[in-house]
Steps between C-alpha positions, in 0.01 A plus 500: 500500500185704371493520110676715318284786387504688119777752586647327763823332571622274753867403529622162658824378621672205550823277497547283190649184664347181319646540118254351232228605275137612632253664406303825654107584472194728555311347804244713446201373327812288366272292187408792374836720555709227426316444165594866416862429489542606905806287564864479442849280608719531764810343405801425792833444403721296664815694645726178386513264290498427146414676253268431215519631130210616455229547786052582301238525717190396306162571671233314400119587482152514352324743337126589341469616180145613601539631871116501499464148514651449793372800711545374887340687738631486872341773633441476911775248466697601812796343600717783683418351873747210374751709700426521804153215503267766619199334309155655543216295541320596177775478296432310182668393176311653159538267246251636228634495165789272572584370148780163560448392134909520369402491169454905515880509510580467092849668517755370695802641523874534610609879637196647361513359178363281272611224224756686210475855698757304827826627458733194432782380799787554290816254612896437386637113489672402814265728716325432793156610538259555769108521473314635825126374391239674641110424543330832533157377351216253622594193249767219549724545192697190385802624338771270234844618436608382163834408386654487846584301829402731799496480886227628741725682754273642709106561566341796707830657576627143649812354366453101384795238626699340159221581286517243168474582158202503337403497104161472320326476837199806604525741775225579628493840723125577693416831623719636692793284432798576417786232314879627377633257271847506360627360177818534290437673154732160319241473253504796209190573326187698525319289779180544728334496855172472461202400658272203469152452535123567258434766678423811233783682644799245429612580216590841626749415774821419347821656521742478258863391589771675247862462452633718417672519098248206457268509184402140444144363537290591767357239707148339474261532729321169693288652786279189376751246580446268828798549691535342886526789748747518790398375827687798758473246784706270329742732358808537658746312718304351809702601843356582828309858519428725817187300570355116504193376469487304842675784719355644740231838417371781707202548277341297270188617243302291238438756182191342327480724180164457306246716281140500582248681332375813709284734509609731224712286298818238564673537858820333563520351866777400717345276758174534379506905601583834279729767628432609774287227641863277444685416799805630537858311566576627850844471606774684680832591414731205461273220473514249216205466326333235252242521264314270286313618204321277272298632199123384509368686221426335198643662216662831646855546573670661784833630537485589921756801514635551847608890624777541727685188477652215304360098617660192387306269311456124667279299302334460196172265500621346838815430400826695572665693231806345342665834353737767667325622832222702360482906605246668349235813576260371285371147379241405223233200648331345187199379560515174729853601652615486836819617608611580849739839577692628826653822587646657728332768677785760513294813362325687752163601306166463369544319144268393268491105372292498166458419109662669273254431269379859611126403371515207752650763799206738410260296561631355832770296465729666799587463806806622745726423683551690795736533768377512856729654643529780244297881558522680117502901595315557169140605559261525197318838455134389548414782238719378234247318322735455147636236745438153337799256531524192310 
């Protein structure tokens, strides 16, 4: 679709039919835009099942206390052939002023605010309570739930099989992700979930959790405190998921994600190219496809976000997971990683494969995947020139 002008609106469709929680965004210039506050959840309910208590969504993000700091310029940063891979010859990648340093983001924050200003999750003894996390910024956040056992019971959308409990152990949610834990409020006091890390920010996202009638102590912060962090691929009860390791594949790719140093600043490269020098994963409808990504840069972090589809998650490091099969649209690499993926390609389309670390996808760090056997009937207006996806 072209961008949507000052003015303008644009109305889209569609069937709800996978319940969970995601997450929606501006594609356009989406660093910038998405740095503005351009995004929002999309949460699915289930039509049955049980019920929780209480159901929070808490979005978390980063902010600049001094916007000038981190001015990014993406000008002639044009993206919007992604649909339909109609790129021109001199079609380039402007990187100029790319700031990556994260240390611009001082204020971090959950649903737009920060530290005593976040309203508190107020709870009753007995209840059940449900906490759709969401990642809407560019940092991994590692978040501690005091004072209670809780389960992970699902990640991007994606329901997890007999998920244990968990207590005093760190979630940590990347870009993009999205975790809903569940714990039982059997604990009365005035407790936290906050986040851990030295980042300046820190000490600014925390929630607190109230019961209610409760006016005893509040709880003490220790976002200093060394606390082991939960391994997802080992999480879970193991059983067989839709897809091995040693089946048989339609289409295998290698995803090589690195930085170099360009031109006119840091570029982020999957196989050694930018978008839209990156091959593409071709495949046609109903093929099963699997891809191997391993993270070559040095210090940078990538959480590869996949459009279009869920993949199951097959090894870790060369080894195969041990957790409940593994569904997920997006999945952090630190650096060194390696993990291998398969899908399913039941989703007729052109779909973008990239970091959510929307820095990283900026400045090249994309690719597609596109079907073969697919003709989109959208044709970009070659005079549009607001047009600048990603």
């Amino acid at each position: 679709m072209n961008a949507i002008k000052p003015g303008e609106t644009f109305t889209y469709e569609f069937t709800a039919t996978v319940p969970g929680t995601y997450f929606y965004h501006s594609h356009q210039e989406s660093a910038k835009q998405l740095d503005k506050g351009l995004y929002g959840t999309l949460i699915v309910e289930p039509k049955t099942g049980e019920k929780v208590d209480r159901d929070y969504t808490l979005v978390l993000d980063e902010w600049m206390s001094n916007p000038d700091e981190g001015h990014i310029d993406m000008n002639g940063m044009d993206h919007s052939n992604m649909h339909h891979g109609n790129h021109s010859d001199d079609e380039q990648m402007n990187m100029s002023g790319m700031n990556h340093d994260m240390s611009m983001y001082d204020l971090f924050t959950i649903n737009g605010k920060s530290g005593s200003a976040i309203e508190p999750l107020k709870v009753k003894k007995g209840e059940r309570v449900l906490l759709r996390l969401v990642n809407a910024g560019y940092m991994s956040h590692k978040l501690h739930l005091h004072g209670h056992d809780f389960k992970i019971v699902a990640t991007d959308g994606q329901p997890l099989k007999d998920p244990q409990s968990i207590k005093d152990e760190l979630l940590n949610i990347a870009p993009g992700e999205r975790y809903d834990i569940e714990f039982v409020a059997d604990n009365p006091g005035k407790w936290l979930l906050e986040c851990h890390g030295d980042m300046k920010g820190t000490d600014g996202m925390k929630v607190k959790i109230q019961y209610e009638g409760e006016t005893g102590k509040a709880d003490k912060l220790n976002a200093k405190e060394k606390l082991p962090i939960v391994d997802i691929t080992k999480y879970g009860k193991n059983e067989l998921g839709p897809f091995t390791l040693d089946q048989k594949y339609d289409v295998e790719y290698t995803m090589d994600l690195g930085t170099e140093m360009g031109k006119n600043g840091m570029i982020f490269t999957i196989n050694g190219k930018t978008y839209p020098e990156t091959k593409p994963i071709n495949i046609k409808k109903g093929d099963l496809v699997k891809v191997k990504m391993i993270n070559n840069s040095p210090t940078d972090v990538h959480p590869m976000h996949l459009h279009g589809h869920f993949f199951q998650v097959l090894s870790k490091n060369g080894k195969p997971i041990t957790g409940s099969p593994l569904m997920k649209d997006s999945l952090n690499l630190e650096p060194g990683e390696e993990y291998v993926i398969a899908f399913k390609a039941d989703n007729p389309g052109n779909w973008m494969f990239h970091c959510h670390d929307l820095h990283h996808a900026s400045a090249g760090m994309v690719t597609e995947v596109k079907y073969r056997d697919y003709k989109s009937s959208y044709t970009p207006d070659p005079n549009d020139t607001t047009n600048k996806g990603e």
